[in-house]
C-alpha positions, 0 to 999 in steps of 0.5 A: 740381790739388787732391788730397783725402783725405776722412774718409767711409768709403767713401773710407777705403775707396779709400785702403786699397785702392789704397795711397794717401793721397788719394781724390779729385781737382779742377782749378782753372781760372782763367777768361778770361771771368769776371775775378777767379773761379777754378773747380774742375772734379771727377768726382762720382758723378753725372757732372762738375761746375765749382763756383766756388771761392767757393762751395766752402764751400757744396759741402765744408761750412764745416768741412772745407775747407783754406785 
């Protein structure tokens, strides 16, 4: 499980009213297909998505990521 605290506001917003230090969340799947790829599964605003973790650049921004 990954546990993300984002810098957009209304995400600020979220965190202030719940009390908590993240706003957003995603789970990390290893596949049993495809060898060597792991995957995260999240909730977004426009339904549910699997991204690869290698493409995750390409969806956070090359900036804002963690390693």
């Amino acid at each position: 499980m990954l546990l993300f605290n984002t810098n957009q506001t209304m995400a600020k917003l979220q965190r202030a009213f719940t009390w908590s230090d993240f706003d957003h969340v995603a789970i990390v799947i290893k596949s049993e297909v495809i060898k060597d790829d792991i995957f995260l599964l999240e909730a977004v605003n426009t339904g549910v998505r699997i991204i690869r973790w290698s493409n995750i650049k390409e969806f956070v921004g090359k900036d804002n990521y963690f390693k």
